[in-house]
Residue frames as qw, qx, qy, qz and C-alpha x, y, z in Angstrom:
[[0.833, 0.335, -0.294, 0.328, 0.59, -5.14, 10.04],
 [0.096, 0.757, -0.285, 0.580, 2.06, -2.63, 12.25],
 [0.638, -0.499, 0.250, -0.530, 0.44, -3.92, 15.53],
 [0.995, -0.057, -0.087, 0.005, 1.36, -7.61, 14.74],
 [0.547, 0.495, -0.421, 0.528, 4.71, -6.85, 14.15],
 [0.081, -0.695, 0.449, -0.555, 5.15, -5.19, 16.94],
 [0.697, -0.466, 0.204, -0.506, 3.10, -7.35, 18.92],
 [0.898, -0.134, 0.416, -0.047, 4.70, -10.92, 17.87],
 [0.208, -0.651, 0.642, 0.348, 8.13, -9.93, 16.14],
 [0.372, -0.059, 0.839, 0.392, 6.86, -12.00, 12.77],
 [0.536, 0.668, 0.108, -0.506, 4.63, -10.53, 9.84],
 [0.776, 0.558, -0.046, -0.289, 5.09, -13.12, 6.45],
 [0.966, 0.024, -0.030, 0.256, 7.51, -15.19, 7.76],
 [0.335, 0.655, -0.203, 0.646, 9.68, -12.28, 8.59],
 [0.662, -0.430, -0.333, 0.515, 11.82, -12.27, 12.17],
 [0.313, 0.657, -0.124, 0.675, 11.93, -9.18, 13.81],
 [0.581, -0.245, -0.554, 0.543, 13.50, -7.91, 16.66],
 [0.075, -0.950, -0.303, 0.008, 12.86, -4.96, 18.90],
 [0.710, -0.469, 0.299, 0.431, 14.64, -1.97, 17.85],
 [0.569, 0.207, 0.620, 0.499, 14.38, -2.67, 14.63],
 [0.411, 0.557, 0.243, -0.679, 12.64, -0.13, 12.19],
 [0.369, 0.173, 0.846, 0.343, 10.59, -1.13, 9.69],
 [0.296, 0.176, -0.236, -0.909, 9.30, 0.74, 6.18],
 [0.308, 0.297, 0.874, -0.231, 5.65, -0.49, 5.53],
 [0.261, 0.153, -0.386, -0.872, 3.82, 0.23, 1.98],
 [0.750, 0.107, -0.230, -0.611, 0.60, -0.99, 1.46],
 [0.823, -0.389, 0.362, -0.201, 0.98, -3.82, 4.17],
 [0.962, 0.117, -0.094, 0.229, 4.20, -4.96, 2.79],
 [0.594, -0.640, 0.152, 0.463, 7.66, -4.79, 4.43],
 [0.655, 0.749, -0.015, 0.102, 9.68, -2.71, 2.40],
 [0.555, 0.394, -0.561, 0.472, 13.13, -2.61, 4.32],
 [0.784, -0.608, -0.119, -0.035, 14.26, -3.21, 7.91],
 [0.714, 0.447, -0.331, 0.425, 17.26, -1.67, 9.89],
 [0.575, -0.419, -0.461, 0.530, 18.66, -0.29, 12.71],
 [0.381, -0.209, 0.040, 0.900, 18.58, 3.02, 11.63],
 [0.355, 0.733, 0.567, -0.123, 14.82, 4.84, 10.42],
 [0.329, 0.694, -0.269, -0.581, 16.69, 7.20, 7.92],
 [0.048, -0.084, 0.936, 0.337, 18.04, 3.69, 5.99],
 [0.173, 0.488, 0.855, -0.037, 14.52, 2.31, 6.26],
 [0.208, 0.765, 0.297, -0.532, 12.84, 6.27, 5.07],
 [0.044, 0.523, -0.573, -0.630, 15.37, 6.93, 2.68],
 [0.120, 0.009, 0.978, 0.168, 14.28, 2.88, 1.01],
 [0.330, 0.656, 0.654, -0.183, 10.57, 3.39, 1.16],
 [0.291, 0.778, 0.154, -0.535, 10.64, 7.10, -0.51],
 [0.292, -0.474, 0.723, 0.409, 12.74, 5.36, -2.74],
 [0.114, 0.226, 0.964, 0.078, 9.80, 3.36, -4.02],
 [0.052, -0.720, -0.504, -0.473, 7.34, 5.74, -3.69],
 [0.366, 0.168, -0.097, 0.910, 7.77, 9.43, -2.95],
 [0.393, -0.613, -0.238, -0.643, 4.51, 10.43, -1.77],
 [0.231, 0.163, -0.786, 0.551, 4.97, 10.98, 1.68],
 [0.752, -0.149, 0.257, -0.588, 1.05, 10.58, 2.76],
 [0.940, -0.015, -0.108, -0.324, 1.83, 7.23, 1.71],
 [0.807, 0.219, -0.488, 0.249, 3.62, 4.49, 3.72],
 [0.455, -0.841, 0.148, -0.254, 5.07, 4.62, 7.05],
 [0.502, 0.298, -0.718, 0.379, 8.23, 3.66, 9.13],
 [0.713, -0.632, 0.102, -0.285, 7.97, 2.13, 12.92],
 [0.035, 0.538, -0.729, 0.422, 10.31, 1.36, 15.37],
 [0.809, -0.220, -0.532, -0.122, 9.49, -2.63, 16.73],
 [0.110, -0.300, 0.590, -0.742, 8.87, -1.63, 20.60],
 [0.234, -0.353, -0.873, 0.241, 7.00, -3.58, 23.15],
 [0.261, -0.674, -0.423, -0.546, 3.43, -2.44, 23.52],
 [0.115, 0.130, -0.443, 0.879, 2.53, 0.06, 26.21],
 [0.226, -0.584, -0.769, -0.127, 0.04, -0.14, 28.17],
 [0.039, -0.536, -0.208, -0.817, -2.10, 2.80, 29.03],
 [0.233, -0.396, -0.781, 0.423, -3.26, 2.76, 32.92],
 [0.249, -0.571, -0.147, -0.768, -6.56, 5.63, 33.49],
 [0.104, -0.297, -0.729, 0.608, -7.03, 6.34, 37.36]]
């Protein structure tokens, strides 16, 4: 879910921009904001185990170059 997002700024009919961060439980968006303590604060809100769930920041992939 992560990678799509990132990769094409739409994950279940959901518009996102880069920038953004987004909380992600068990491949479902769980909030989206400009700000990754709003969007941490919202998941742990939901569920407090912090092995579970993650927040990302919607950034244009990087490519890696090996010489």
């Amino acid at each position: 879910a992560a990678q799509r997002i990132c990769r094409e700024l739409r994950w279940n009919g959901l518009d996102f921009k880069l920038g953004n961060y987004v909380a992600l439980l068990d491949g479902n968006v769980i909030a989206v904001a400009d700000d990754p303590k709003n969007v941490l604060r919202a998941l742990r809100s939901i569920d407090p185990d912090p092995s579970r769930g993650m927040v990302l920041e919607v950034a244009a992939p990087v490519t890696d170059v090996i010489r």
